[in-house]
N, C-alpha and C positions, 0 to 999 in steps of 0.2 A: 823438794820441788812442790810446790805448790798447784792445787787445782784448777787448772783453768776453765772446768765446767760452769756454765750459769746457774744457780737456782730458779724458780717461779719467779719470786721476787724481785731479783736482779734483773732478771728481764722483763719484768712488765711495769715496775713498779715506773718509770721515766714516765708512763703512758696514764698513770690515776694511781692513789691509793687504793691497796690491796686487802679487803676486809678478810678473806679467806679462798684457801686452796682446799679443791676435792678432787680426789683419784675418780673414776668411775668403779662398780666392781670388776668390770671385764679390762679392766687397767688400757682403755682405749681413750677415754675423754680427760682431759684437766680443765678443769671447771675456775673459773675466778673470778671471785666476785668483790666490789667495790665498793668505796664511797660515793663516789661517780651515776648509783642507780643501773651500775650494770651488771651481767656475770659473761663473760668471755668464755669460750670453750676452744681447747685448743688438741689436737690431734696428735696423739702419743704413740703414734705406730711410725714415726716419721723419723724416729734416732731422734738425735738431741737438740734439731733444731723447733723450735714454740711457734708453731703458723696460725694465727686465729682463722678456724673455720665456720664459727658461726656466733652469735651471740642474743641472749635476751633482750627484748624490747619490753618498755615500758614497767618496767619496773618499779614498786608506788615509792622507792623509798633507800637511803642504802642498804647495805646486805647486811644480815647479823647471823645468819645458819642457811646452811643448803647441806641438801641428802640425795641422793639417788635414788632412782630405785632399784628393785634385784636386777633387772634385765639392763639397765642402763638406758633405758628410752626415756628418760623422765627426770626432772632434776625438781623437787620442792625447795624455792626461795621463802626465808620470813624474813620480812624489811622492821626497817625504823619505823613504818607506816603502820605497825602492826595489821601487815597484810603477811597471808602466805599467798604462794603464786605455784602455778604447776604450769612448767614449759617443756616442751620437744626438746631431746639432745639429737643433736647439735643446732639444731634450724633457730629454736628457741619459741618456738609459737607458743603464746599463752594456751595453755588448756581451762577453760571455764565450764565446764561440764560437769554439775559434783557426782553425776554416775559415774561420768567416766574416770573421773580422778576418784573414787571410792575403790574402784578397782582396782588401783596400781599397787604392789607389793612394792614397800619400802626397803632398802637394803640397811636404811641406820635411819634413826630421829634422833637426830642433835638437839641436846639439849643448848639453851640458849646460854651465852655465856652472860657474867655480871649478873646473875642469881635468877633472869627471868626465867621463867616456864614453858616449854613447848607449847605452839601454837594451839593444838587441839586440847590441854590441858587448862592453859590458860583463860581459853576462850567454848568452852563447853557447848553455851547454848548462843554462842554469836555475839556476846557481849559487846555493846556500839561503844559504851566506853573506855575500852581498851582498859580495864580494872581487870585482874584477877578473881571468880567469882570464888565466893565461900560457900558455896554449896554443890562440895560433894555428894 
């Protein structure tokens, strides 16, 4: 007999292409994020039905990595824009405060796939040209 449960992507994917799925650590948020320039969040205390409960705005770019943080209030986006972005879960309010996003304990830094570099590695001293610097 076959499984009649949906995946993430079975159920979202009719609505945009799906760049990636993130658990929260407190296994309350599903994070998803797209080609579209958006990441969706969707409420995992609800049984198996996918309700979107809130979502990222503005977004520079599609998704290529997103992380949590340890407490789950915080989700860091890095786009195609070579932007990172730090939003509210689940509200998604930009955070633009670098104290206050200095503060945030990460739960994982995804490395980027297709060989590029984490944001903060990649781009050290803020590099405008979205180059990799060589100095270590």
């Amino acid at each position: 007999m076959r499984n009649k449960s949906k995946s993430c992507t079975e159920t979202v994917t009719s609505l945009f292409h799906v760049s990636l799925c993130r658990i929260s650590p407190d296994n309350r948020f599903l994070a998803v994020g797209s080609q579209e320039h958006t990441v969706d969040f969707y409420d995992l205390t609800q049984g198996t039905t996918l309700n979107r409960i809130g979502y990222c705005k503005d977004i520079a770019s599609f998704v290529i990595q997103m992380d949590f943080s340890a407490d789950s209030r915080y989700i860091q986006v890095s786009t195609g824009a070579y932007k990172r972005q730090v939003h509210e879960v689940p509200l998604g309010k930009q955070i633009t405060d670098p104290a206050a996003i200095e503060k945030i304990t990460w739960a994982t830094w995804t490395r980027y796939s297709q060989g590029h570099l984490p944001w903060a590695l990649a781009h050290p001293w803020g590099c405008a040209d979205h180059t990799p610097s060589t100095h270590w």
